[in-house]
mmCIF file as gemmi writes it, N, C-alpha and C atoms, coordinates in Angstrom:
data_model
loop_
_atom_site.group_PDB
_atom_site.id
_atom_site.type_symbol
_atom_site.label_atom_id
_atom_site.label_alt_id
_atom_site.label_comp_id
_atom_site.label_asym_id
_atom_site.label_entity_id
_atom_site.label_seq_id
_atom_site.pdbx_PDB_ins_code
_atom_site.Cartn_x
_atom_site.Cartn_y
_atom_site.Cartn_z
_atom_site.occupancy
_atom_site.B_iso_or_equiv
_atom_site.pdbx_formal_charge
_atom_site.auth_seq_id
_atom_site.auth_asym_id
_atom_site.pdbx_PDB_model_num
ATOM 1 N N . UNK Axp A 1 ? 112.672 119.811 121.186 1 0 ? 1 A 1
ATOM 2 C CA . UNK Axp A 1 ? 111.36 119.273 121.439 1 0 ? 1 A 1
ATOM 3 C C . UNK Axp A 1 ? 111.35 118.419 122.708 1 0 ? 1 A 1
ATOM 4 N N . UNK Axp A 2 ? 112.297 117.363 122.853 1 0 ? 2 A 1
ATOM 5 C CA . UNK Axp A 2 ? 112.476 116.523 124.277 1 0 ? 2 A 1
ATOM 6 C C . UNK Axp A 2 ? 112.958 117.637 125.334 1 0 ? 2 A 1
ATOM 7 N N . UNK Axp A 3 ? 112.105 117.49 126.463 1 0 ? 3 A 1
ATOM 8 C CA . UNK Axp A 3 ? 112.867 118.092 128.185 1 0 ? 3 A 1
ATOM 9 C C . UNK Axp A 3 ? 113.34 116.603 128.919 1 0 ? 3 A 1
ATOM 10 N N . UNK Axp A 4 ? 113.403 115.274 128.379 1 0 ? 4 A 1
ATOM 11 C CA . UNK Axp A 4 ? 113.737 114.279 128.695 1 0 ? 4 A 1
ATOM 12 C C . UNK Axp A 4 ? 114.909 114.158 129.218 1 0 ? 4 A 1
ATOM 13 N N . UNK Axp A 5 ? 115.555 113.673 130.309 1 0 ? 5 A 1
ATOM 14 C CA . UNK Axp A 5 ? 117.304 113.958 129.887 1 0 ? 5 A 1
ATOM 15 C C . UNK Axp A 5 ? 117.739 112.105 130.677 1 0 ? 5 A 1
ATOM 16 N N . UNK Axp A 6 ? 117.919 111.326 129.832 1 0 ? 6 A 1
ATOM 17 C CA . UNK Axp A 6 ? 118.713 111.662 128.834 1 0 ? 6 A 1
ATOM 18 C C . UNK Axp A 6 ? 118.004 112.118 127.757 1 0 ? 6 A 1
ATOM 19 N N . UNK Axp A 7 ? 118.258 112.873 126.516 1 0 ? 7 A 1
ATOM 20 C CA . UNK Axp A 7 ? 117.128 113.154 125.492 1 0 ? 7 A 1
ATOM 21 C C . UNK Axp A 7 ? 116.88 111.91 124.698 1 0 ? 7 A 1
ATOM 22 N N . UNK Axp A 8 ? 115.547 111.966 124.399 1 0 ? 8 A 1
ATOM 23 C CA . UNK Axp A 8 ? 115.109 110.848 123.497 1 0 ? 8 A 1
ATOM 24 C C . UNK Axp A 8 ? 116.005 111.134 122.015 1 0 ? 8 A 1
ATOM 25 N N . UNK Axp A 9 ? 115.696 109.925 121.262 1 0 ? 9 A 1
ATOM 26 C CA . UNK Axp A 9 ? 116.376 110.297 119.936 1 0 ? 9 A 1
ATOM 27 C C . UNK Axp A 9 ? 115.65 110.799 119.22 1 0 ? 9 A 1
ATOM 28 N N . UNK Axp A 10 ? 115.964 111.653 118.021 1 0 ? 10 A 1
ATOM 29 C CA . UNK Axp A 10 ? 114.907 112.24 117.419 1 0 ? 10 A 1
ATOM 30 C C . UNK Axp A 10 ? 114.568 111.499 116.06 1 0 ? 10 A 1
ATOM 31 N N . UNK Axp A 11 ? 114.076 112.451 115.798 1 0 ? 11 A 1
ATOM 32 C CA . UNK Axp A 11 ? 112.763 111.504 114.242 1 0 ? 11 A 1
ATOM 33 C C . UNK Axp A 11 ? 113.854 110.523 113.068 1 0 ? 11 A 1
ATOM 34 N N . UNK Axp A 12 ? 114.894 110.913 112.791 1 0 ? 12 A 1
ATOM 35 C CA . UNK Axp A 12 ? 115.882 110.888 112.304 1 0 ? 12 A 1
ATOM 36 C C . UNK Axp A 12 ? 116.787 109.469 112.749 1 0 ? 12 A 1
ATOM 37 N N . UNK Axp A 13 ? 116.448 109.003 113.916 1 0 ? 13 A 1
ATOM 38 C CA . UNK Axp A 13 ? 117.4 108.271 114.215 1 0 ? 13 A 1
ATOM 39 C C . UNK Axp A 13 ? 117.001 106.888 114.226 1 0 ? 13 A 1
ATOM 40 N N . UNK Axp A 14 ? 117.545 105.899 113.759 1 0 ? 14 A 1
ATOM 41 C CA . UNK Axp A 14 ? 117.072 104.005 113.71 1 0 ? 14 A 1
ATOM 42 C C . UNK Axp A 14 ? 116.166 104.039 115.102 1 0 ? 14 A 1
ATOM 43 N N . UNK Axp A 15 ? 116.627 104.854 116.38 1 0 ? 15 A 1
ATOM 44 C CA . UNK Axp A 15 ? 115.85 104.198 117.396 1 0 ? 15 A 1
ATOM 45 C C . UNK Axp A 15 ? 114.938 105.546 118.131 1 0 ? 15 A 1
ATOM 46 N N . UNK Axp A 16 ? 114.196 106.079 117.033 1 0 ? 16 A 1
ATOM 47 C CA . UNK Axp A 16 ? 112.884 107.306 116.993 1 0 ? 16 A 1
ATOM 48 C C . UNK Axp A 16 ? 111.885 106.375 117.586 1 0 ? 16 A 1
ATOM 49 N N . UNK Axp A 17 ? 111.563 105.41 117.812 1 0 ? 17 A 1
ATOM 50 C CA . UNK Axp A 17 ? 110.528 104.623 118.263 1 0 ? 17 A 1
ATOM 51 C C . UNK Axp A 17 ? 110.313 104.619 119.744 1 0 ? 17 A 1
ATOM 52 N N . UNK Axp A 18 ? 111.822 104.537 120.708 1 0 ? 18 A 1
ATOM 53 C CA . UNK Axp A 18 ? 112.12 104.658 121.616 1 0 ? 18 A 1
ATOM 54 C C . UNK Axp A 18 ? 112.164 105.741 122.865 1 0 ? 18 A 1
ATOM 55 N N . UNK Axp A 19 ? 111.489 106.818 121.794 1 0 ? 19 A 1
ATOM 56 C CA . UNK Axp A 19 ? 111.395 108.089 122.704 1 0 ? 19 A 1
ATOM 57 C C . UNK Axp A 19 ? 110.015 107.881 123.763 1 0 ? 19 A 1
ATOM 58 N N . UNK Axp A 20 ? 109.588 109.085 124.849 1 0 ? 20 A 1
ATOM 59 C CA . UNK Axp A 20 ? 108.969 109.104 125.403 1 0 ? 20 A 1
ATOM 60 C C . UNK Axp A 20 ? 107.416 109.157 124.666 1 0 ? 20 A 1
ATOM 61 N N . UNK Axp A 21 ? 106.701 108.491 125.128 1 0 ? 21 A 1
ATOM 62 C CA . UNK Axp A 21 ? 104.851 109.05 124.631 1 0 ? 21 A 1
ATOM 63 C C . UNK Axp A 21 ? 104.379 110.135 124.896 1 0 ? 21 A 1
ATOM 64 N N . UNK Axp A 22 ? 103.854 111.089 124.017 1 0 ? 22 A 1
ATOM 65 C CA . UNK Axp A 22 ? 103.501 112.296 124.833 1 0 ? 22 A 1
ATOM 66 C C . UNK Axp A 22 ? 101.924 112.189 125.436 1 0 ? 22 A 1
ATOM 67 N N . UNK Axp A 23 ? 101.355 111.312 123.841 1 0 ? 23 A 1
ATOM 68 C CA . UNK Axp A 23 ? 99.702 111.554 123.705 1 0 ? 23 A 1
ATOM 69 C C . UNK Axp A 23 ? 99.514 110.008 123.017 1 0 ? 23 A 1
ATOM 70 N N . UNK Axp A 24 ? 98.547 109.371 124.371 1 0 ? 24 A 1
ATOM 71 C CA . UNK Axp A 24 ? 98.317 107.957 124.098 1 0 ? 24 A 1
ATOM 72 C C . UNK Axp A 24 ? 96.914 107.798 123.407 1 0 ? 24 A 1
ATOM 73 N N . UNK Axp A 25 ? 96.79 107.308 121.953 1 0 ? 25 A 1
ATOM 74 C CA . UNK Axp A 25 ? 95.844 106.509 121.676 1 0 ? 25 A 1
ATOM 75 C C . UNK Axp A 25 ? 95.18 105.684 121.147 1 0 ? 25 A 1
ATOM 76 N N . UNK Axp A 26 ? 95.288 104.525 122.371 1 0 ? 26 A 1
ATOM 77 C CA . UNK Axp A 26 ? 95.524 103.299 121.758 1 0 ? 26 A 1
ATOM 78 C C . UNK Axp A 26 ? 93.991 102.728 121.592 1 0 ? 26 A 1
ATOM 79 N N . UNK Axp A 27 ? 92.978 103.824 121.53 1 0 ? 27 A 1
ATOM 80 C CA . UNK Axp A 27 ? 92.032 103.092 121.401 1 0 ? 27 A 1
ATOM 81 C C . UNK Axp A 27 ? 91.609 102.731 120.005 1 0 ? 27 A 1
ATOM 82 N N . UNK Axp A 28 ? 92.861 104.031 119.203 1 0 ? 28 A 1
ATOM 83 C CA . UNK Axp A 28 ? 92.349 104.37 118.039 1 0 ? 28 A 1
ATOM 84 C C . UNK Axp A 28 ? 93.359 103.356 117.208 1 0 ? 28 A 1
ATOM 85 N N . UNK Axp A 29 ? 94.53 103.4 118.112 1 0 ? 29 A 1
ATOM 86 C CA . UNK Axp A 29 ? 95.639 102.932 117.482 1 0 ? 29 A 1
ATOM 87 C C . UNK Axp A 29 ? 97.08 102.924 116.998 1 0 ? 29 A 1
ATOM 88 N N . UNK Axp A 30 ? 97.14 104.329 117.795 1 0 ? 30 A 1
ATOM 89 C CA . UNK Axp A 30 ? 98.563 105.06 117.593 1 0 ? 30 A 1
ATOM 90 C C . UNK Axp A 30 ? 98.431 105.842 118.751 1 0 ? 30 A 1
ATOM 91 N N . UNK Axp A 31 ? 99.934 106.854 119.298 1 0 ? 31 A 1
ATOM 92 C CA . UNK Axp A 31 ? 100.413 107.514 119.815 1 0 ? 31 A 1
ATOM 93 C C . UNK Axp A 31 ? 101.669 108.337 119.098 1 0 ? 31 A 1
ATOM 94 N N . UNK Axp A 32 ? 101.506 109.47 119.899 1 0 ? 32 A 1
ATOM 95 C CA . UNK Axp A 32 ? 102.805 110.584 119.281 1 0 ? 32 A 1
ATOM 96 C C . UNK Axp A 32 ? 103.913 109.932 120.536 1 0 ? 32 A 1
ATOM 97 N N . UNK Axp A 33 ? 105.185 110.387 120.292 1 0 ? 33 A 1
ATOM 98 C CA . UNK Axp A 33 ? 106.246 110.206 120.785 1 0 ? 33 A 1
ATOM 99 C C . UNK Axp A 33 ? 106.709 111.947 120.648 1 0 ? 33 A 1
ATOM 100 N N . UNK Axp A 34 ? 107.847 112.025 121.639 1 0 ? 34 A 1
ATOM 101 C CA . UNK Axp A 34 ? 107.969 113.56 122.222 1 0 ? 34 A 1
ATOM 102 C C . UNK Axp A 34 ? 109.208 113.999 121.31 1 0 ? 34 A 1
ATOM 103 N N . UNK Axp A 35 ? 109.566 113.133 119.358 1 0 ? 35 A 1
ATOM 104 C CA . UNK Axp A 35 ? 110.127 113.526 118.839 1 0 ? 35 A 1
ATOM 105 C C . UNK Axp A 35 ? 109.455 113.989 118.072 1 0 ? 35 A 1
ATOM 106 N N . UNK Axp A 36 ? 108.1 114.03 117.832 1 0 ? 36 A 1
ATOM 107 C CA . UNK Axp A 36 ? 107.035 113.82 117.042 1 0 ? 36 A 1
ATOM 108 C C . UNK Axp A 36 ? 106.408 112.991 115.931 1 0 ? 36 A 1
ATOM 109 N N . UNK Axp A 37 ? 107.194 111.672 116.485 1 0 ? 37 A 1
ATOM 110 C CA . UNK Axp A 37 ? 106.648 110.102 115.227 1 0 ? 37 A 1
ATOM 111 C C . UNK Axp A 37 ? 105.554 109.733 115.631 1 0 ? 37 A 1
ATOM 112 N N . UNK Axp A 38 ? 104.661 109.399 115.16 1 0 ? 38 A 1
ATOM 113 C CA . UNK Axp A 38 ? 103.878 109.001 115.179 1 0 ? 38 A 1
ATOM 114 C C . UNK Axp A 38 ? 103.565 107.193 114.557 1 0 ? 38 A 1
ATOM 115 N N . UNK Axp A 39 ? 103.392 106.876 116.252 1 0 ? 39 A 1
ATOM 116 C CA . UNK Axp A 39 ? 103.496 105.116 116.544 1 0 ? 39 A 1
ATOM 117 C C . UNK Axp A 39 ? 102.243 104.738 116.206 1 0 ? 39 A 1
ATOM 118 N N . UNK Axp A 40 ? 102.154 103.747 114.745 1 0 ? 40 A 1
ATOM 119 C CA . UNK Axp A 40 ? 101.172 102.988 115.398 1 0 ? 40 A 1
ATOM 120 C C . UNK Axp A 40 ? 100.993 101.267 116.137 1 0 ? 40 A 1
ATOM 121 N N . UNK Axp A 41 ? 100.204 101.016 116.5 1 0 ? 41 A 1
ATOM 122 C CA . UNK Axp A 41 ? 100.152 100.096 117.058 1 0 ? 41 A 1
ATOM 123 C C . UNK Axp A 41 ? 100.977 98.332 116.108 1 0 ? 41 A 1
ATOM 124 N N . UNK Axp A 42 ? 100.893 98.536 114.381 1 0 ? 42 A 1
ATOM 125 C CA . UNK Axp A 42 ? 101.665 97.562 113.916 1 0 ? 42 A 1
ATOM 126 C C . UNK Axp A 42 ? 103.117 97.623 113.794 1 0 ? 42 A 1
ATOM 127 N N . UNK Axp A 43 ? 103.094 99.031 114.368 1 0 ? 43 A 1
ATOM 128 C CA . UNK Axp A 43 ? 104.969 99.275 114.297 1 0 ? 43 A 1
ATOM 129 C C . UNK Axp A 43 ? 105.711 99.995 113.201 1 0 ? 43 A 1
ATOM 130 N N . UNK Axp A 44 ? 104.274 100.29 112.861 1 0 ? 44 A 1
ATOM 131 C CA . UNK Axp A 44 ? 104.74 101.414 111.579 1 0 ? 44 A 1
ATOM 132 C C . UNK Axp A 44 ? 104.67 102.635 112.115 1 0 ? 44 A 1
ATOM 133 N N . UNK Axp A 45 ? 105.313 103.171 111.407 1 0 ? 45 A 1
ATOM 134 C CA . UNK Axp A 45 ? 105.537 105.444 112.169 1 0 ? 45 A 1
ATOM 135 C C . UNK Axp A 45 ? 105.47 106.342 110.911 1 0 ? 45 A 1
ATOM 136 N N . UNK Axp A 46 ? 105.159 107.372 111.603 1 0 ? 46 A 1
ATOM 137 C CA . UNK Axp A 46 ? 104.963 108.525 110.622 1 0 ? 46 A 1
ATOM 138 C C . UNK Axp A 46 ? 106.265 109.449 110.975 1 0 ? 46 A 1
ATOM 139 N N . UNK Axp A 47 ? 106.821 109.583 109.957 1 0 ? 47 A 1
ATOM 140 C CA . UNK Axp A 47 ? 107.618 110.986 110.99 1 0 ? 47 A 1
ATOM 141 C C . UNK Axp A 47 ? 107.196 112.216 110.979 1 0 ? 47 A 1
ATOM 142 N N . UNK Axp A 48 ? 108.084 113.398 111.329 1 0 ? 48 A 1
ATOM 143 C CA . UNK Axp A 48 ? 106.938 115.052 110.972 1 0 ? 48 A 1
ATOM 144 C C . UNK Axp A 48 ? 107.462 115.236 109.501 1 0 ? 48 A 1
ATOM 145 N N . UNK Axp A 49 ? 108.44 114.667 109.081 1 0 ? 49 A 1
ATOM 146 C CA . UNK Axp A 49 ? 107.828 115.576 107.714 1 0 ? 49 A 1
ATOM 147 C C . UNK Axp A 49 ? 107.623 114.798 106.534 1 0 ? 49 A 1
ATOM 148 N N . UNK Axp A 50 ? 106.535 113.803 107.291 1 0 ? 50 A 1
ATOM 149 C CA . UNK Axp A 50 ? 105.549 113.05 106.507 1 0 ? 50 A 1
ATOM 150 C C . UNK Axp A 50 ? 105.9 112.077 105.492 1 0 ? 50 A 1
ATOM 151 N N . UNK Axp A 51 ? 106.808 111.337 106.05 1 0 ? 51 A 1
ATOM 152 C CA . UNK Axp A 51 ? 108.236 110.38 105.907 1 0 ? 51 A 1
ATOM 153 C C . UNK Axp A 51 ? 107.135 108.794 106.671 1 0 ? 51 A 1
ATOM 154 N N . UNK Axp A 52 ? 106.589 107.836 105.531 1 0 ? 52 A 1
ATOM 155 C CA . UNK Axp A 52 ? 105.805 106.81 106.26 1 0 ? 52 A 1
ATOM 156 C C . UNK Axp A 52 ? 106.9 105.959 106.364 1 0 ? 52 A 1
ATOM 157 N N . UNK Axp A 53 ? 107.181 104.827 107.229 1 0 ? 53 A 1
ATOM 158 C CA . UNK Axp A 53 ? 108.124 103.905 107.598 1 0 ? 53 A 1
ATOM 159 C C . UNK Axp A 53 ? 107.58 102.698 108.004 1 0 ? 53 A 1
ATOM 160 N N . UNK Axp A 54 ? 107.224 101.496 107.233 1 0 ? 54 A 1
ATOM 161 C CA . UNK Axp A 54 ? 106.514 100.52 107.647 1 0 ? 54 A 1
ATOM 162 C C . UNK Axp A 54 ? 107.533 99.529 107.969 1 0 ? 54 A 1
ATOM 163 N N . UNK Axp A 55 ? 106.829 98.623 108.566 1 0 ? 55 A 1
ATOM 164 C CA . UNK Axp A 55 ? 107.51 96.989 109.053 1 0 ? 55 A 1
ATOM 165 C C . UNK Axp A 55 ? 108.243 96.568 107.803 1 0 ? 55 A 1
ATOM 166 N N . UNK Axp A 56 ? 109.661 96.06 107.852 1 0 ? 56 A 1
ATOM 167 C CA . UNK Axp A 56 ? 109.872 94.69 106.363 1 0 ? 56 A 1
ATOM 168 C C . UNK Axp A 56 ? 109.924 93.666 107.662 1 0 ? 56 A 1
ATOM 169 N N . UNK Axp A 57 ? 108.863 93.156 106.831 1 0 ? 57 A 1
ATOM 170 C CA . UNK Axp A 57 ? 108.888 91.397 107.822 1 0 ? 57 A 1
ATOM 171 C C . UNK Axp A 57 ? 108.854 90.728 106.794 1 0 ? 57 A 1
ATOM 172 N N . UNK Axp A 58 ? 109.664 89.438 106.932 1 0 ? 58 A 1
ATOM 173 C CA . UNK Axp A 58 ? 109.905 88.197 105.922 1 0 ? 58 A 1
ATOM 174 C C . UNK Axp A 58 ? 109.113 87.001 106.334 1 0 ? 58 A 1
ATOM 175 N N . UNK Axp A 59 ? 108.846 86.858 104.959 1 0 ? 59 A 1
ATOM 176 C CA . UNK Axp A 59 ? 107.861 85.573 104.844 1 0 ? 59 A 1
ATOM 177 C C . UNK Axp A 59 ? 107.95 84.299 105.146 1 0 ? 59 A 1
């Protein structure tokens, strides 16, 4: 899926967040990344096979 080189990491990896943006929108509130996670703006992601991954933040 990445033509990036070095390649981004993929969906799979602690640092999937870090890949390239393919499709920005931040008006709405999210963007895809070119592993196909899906960022949103609180830092939570979707991955592709529909794997949700939210923030643990401590109180």
């Amino acid at each position: 899926m990445c033509d990036h080189t070095p390649r981004c990491p993929s969906a799979d990896d602690p640092a999937c967040c870090s890949a390239h943006v393919t499709a920005d929108h931040n008006e709405q509130g999210w963007c895809r990344l070119c592993n196909g996670v899906i960022l949103f703006d609180d830092g939570a992601y979707l991955r592709p096979d529909g794997t949700a991954v939210s923030l643990q933040r401590s109180a």
